[in-house]
C-alpha positions as a printed NumPy array, in Angstrom:
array([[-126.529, -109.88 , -118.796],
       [-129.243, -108.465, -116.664],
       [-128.356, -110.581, -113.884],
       [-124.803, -109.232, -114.557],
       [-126.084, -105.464, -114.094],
       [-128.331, -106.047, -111.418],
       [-125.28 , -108.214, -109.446],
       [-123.043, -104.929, -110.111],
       [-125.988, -102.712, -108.941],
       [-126.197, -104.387, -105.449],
       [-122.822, -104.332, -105.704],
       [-122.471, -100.729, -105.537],
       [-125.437, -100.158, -102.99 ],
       [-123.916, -102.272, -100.924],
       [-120.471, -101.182, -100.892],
       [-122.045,  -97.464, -100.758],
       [-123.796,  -98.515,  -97.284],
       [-120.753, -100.02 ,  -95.992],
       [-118.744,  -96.861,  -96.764],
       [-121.223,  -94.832,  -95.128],
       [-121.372,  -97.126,  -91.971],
       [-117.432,  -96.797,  -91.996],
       [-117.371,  -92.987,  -92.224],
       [-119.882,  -93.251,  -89.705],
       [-118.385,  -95.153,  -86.821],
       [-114.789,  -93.232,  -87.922],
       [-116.791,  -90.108,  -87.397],
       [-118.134,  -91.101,  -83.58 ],
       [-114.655,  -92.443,  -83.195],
       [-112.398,  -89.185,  -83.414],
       [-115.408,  -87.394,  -81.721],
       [-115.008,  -89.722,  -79.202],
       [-111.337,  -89.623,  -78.773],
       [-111.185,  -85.937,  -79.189],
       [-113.785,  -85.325,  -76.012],
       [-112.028,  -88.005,  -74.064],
       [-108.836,  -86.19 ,  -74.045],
       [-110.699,  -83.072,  -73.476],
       [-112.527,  -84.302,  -70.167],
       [-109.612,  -86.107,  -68.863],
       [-107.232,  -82.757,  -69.361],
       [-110.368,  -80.609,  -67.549],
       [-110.75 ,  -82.745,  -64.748],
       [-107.072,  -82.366,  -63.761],
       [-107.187,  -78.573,  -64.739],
       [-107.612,  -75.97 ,  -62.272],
       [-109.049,  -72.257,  -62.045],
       [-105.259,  -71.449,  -61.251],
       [-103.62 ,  -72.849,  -64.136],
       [-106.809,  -72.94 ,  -66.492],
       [-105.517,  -74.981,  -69.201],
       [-109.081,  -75.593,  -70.486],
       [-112.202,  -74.031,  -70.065],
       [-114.22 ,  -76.458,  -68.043],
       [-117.48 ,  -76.284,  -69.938],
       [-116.247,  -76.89 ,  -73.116],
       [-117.606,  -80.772,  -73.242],
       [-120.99 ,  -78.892,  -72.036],
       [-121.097,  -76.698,  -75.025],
       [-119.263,  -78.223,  -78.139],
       [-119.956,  -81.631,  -77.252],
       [-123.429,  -82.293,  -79.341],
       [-122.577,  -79.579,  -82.459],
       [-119.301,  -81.176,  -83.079],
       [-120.76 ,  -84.354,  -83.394],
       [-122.937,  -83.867,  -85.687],
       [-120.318,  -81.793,  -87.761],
       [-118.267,  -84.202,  -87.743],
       [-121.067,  -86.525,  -88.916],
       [-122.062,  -84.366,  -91.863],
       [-118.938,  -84.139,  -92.913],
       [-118.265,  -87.679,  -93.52 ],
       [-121.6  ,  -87.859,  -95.297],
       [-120.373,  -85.001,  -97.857],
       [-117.361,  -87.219,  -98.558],
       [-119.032,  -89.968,  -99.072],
       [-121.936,  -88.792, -100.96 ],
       [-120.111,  -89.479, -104.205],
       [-119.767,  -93.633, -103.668],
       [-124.19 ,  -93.779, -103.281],
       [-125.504,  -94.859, -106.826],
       [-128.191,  -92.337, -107.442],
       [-129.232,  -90.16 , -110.121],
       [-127.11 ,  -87.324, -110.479],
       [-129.859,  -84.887, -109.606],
       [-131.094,  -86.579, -106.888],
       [-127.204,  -86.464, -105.485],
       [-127.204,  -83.001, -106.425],
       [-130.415,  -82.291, -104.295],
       [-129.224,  -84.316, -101.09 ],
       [-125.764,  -82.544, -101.553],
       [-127.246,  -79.112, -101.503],
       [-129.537,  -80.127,  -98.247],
       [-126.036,  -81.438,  -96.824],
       [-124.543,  -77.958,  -97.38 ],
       [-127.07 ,  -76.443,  -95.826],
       [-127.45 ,  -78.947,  -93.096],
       [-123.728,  -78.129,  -92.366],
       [-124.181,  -74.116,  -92.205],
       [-126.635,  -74.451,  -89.538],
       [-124.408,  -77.086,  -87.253],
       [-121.203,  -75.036,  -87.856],
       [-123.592,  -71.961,  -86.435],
       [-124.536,  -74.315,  -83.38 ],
       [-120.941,  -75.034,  -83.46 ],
       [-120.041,  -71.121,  -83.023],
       [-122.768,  -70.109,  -80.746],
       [-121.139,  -72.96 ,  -78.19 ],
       [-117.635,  -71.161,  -78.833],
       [-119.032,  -68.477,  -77.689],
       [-120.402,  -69.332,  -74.539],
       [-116.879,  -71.141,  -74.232],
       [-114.946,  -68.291,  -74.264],
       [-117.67 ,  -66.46 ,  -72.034],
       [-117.377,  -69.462,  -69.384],
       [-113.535,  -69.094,  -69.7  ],
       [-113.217,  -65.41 ,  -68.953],
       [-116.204,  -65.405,  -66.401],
       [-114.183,  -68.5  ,  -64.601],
       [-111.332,  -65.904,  -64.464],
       [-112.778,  -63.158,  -62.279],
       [-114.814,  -65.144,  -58.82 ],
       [-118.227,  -63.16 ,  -58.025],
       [-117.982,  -64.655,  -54.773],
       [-114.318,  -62.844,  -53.76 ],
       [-115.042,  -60.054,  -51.074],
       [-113.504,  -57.05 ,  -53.175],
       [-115.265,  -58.147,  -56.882],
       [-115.498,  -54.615,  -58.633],
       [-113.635,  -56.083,  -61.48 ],
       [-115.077,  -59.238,  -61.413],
       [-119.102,  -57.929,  -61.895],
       [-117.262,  -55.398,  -64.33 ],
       [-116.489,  -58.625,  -66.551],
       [-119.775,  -60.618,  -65.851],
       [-121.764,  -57.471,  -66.756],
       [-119.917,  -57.299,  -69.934],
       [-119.392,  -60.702,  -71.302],
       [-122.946,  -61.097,  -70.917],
       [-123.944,  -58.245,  -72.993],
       [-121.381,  -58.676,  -75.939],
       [-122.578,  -62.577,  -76.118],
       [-126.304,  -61.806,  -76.658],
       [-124.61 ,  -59.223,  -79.46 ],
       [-122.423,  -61.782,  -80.944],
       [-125.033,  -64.874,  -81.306],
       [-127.236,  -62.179,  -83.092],
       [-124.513,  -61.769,  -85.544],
       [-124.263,  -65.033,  -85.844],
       [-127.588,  -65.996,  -86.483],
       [-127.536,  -63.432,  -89.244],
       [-124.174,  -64.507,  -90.394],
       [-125.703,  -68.028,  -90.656],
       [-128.732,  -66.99 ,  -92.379],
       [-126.996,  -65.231,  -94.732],
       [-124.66 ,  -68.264,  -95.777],
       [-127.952,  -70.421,  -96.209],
       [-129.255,  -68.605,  -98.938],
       [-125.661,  -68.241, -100.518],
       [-125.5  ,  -71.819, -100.333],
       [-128.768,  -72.69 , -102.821],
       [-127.121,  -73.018, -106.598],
       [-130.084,  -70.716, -108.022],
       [-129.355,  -67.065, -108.644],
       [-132.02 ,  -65.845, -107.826],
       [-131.853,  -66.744, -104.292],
       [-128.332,  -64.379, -104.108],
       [-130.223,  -61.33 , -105.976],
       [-132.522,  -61.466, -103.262],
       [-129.973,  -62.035, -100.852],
       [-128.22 ,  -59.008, -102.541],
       [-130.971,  -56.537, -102.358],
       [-131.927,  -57.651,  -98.862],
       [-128.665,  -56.633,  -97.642],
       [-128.429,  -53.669,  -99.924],
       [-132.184,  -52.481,  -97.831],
       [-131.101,  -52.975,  -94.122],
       [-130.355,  -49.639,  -93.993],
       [-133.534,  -48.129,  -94.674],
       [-134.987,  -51.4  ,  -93.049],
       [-133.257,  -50.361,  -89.97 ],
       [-134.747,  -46.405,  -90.161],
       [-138.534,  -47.935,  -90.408],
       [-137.435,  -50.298,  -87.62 ],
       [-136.217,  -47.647,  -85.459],
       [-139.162,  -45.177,  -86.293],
       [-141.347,  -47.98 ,  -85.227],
       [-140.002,  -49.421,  -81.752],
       [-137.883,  -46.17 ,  -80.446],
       [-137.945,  -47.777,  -77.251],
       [-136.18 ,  -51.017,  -78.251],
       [-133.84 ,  -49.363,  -79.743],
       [-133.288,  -47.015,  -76.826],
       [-132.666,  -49.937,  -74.48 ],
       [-130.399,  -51.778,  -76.984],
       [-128.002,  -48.462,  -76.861],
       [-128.555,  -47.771,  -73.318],
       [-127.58 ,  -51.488,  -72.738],
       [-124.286,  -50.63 ,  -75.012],
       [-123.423,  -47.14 ,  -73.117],
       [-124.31 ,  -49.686,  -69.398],
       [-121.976,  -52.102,  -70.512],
       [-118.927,  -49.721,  -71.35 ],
       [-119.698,  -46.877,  -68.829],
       [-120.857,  -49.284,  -66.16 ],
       [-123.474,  -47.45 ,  -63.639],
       [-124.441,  -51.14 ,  -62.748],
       [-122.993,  -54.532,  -63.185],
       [-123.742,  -57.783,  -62.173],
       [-124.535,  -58.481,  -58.468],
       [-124.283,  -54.527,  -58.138],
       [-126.286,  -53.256,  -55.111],
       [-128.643,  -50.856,  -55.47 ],
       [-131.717,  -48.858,  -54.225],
       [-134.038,  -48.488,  -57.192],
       [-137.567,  -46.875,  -56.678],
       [-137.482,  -47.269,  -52.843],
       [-136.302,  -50.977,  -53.447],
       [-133.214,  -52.391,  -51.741],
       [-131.797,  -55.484,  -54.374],
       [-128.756,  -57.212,  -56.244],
       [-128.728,  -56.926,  -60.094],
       [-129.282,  -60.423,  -61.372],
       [-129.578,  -60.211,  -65.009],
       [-128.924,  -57.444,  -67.604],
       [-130.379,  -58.618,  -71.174],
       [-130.519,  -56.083,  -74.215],
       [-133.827,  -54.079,  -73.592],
       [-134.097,  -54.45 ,  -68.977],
       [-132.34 ,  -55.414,  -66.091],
       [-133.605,  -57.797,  -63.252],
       [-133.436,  -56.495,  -59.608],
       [-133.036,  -59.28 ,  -57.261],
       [-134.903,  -57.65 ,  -54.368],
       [-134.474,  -58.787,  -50.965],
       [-137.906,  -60.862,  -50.127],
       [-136.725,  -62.781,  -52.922],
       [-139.232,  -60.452,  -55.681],
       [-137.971,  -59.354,  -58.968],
       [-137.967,  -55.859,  -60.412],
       [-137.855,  -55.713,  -64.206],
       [-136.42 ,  -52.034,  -64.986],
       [-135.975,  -51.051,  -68.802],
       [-132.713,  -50.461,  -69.354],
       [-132.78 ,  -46.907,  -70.243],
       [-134.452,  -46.079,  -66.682],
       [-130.799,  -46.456,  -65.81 ],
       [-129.398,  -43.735,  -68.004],
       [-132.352,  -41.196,  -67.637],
       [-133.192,  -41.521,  -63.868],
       [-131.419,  -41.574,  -60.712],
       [-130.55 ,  -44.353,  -58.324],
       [-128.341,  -45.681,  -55.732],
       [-125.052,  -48.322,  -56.194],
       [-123.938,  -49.079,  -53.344],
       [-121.086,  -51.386,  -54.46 ],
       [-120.304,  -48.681,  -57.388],
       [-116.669,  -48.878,  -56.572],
       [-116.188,  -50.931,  -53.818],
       [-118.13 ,  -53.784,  -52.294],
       [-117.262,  -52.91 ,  -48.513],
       [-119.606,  -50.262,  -47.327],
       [-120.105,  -48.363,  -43.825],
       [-123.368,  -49.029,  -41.789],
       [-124.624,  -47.519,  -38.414],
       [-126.957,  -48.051,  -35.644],
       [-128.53 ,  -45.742,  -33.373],
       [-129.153,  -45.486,  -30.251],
       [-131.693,  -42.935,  -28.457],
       [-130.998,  -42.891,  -24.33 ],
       [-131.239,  -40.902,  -21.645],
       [-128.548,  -38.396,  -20.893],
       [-127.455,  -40.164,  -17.441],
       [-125.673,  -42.965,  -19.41 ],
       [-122.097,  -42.687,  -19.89 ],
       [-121.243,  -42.698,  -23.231],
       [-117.252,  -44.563,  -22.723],
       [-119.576,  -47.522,  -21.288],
       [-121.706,  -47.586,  -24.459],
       [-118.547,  -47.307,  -26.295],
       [-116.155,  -49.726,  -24.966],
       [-118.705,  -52.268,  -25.674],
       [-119.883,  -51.544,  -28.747],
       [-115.627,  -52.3  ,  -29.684],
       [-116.294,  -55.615,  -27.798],
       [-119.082,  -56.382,  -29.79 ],
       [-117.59 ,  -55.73 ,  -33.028],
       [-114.015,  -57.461,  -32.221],
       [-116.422,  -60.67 ,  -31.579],
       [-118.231,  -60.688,  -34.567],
       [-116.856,  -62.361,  -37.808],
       [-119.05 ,  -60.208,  -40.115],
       [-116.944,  -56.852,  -38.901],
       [-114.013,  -56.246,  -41.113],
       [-111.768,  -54.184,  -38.88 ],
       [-112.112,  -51.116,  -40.669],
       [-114.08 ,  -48.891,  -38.868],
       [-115.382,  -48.367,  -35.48 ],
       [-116.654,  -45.524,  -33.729],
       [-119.133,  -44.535,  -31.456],
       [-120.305,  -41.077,  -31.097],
       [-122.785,  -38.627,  -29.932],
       [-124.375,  -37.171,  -32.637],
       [-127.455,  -34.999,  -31.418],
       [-128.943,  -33.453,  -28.13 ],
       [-132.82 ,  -32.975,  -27.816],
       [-135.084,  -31.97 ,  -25.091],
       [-135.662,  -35.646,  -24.509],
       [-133.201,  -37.812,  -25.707],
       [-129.036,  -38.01 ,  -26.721],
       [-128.375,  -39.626,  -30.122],
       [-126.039,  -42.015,  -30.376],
       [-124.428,  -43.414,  -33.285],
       [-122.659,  -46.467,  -33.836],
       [-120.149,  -46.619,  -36.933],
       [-119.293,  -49.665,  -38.107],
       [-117.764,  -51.035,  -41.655],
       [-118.762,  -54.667,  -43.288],
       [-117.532,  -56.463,  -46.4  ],
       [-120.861,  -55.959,  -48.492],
       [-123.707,  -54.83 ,  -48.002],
       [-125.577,  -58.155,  -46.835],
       [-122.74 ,  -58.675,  -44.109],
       [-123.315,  -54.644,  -43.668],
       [-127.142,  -55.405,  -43.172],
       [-126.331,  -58.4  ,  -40.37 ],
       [-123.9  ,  -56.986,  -38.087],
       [-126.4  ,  -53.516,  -37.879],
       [-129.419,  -55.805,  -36.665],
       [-126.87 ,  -58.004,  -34.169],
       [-125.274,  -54.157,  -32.909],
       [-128.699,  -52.759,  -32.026],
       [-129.557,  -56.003,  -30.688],
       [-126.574,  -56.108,  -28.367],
       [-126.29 ,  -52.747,  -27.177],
       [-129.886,  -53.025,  -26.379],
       [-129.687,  -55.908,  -24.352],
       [-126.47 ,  -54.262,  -22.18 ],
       [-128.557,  -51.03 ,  -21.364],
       [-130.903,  -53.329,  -20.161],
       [-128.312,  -55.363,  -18.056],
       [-126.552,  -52.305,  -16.719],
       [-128.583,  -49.269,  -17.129],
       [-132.248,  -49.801,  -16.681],
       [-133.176,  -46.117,  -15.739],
       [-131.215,  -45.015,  -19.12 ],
       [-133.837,  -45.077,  -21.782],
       [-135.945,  -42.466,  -22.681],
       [-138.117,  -40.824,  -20.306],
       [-140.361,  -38.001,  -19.888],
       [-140.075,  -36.384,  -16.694],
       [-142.978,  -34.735,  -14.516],
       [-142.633,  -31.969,  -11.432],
       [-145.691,  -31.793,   -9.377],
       [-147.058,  -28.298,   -7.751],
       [-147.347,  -27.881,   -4.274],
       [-150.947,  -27.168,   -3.472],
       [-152.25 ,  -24.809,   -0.367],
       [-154.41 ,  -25.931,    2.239],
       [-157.433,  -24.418,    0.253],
       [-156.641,  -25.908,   -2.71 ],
       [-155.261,  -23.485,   -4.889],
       [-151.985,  -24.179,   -6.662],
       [-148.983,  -22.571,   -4.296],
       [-145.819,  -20.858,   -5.54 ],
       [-143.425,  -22.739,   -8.516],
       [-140.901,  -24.039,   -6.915],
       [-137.487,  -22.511,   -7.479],
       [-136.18 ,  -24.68 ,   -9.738],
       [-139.385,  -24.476,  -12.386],
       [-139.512,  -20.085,  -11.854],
       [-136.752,  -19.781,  -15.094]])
């Protein structure tokens, strides 16, 4: 008889392996089959048609997995011959188990849905107003969403423990937030400052991603805008880390506020004996030659008179401001270099009349044309 009940004992444990070996491989199976059909449909989709998002094997890959591995191990919990307790206790850390992965699993569905709108609107397009408008955006509401999330998840852990306790705490923690959230904000004013400047920046958009701007005598791109600052991408390749409320309270320059194409000019300071249709004629060579001009504007015109000098100015239009920056640098360059060709004596120059002197050595009579 013992023999009998220990036969019928291995019996089960071994039929309770198997079924968890089944549910298993059946588990890596559909994930398999699933992800298959989802990279084979992405890597004949296109940014045109967009019939899936393309990082959706990047970001749901590894969570679903593992969902769909816990829940085969719920189902199957029931077949393992264990004390009820003890299946009670491995249940409960199942559930639990689950809660987290289905969070992992919604944090990637996030970023899914941010990769599939960001995919939508190119950064790289010359006229991308809308596009940083989206970028800047999507990025701020998905920081806002995963911290719901986490909370969200947190909060379904402790519901998931069988003792009530647990939930009466749960309870009365969520009954406090609100006076947790006065102390909070009493106590870091400045955090929470950012996190509704970062709110009011996102709808109301002074900046947005890959904005240009001039911030504290700095010339940069906005890289990043997280909930409490903003990174400037500055032009030697240095970052500037501004708080985000610097941005509602202070001043600053966009450049690409509205538009990315912006007007640039160049200026020249020569001697009034050059003729100014010369200048100008090739300054409209120069431009028609270069790719980084985008045929908007082009003028050349003098724009001041000194004692000295006549200021010329040199009005051109770019695509952005780095193409803006370029074609400035290759004008004065240029227009240099054909003074020099064609027009030597044409730069500035002080001039000097000498006095005649008479045979003693005195200074003589100004001449006629000095006596005004």
């Amino acid at each position: 008889m013992q023999i009998l009940d220990r036969f019928r004992h291995t019996h089960h444990w071994v039929f309770a392996i198997f079924v968890v070996c089944g549910v298993i491989f059946l588990a890596n199976l559909v994930h398999a089959i699933a992800f298959f059909v989802i990279r084979r449909r992405n890597k004949n989709a296109t940014v045109a048609n967009f019939k899936i998002p393309l990082n959706i094997n990047k970001y749901l890959n590894h969570p679903a997995r593992w969902v769909f591995l816990n829940i085969c191990l719920l189902t199957t919990l029931q077949f393992i011959p264990v004390p009820e307790e003890i299946r009670q206790s491995i249940r409960i850390t199942l559930h639990i188990i689950l809660v987290i992965l289905i969070g992992w699993f919604a944090i990637g569905c996030v970023y899914v849905v941010q990769d599939a709108l960001m995919r939508r609107y190119d950064l790289t397009v010359a006229n991308n107003v809308r596009a940083r408008r989206v970028h800047t955006q999507t990025q701020f509401l998905r920081r806002i969403l995963i911290g719901f999330i986490a909370i969200i998840d947190f909060g379904c852990i402790l519901w998931t423990f069988p003792d009530p306790q647990l939930w009466h705490y749960g309870s009365g923690l969520i009954a406090s937030a609100g006076l947790a959230s006065l102390v909070l904000a009493t106590a870091a004013k400045s955090t929470v400052a950012n996190l509704l400047a970062g709110l009011q920046i996102a709808f109301t958009e002074p900046i947005r991603i890959d904005d240009v701007v001039v911030i504290q005598g700095e010339w940069g791109k906005i890289e990043e805008i997280t909930t409490s600052y903003v990174v400037v991408n500055i032009w030697d390749a240095r970052r500037l880390i501004v708080p985000l409320s610097y941005f509602i309270e202070n001043s600053f320059q966009n450049w690409t506020r509205e538009k990315s194409d912006l007007l640039g000019t160049s200026f020249l300071y020569v001697d009034y004996s050059i003729p100014v249709q010369a200048l100008r004629d090739h300054f409209t060579k120069i431009l028609t030659a270069s790719p980084l001009w985008d045929g908007r504007v082009n003028a050349t015109q003098v724009t001041n008179l000194s004692e000295h000098t006549m200021e010329i100015r040199c009005l051109m239009s770019a695509r952005n401001s780095s193409e803006q920056f370029d074609l400035r640098c290759i004008i004065r360059e240029e227009m240099v270099k054909f003074i020099q060709e064609n027009y030597p004596d044409a730069f500035p120059r002080t001039r000097f009349a000498s006095v005649p002197s008479t045979p003693a050595g005195e200074p003589g009579p100004l001449p006629a044309s000095l006596k005004a």
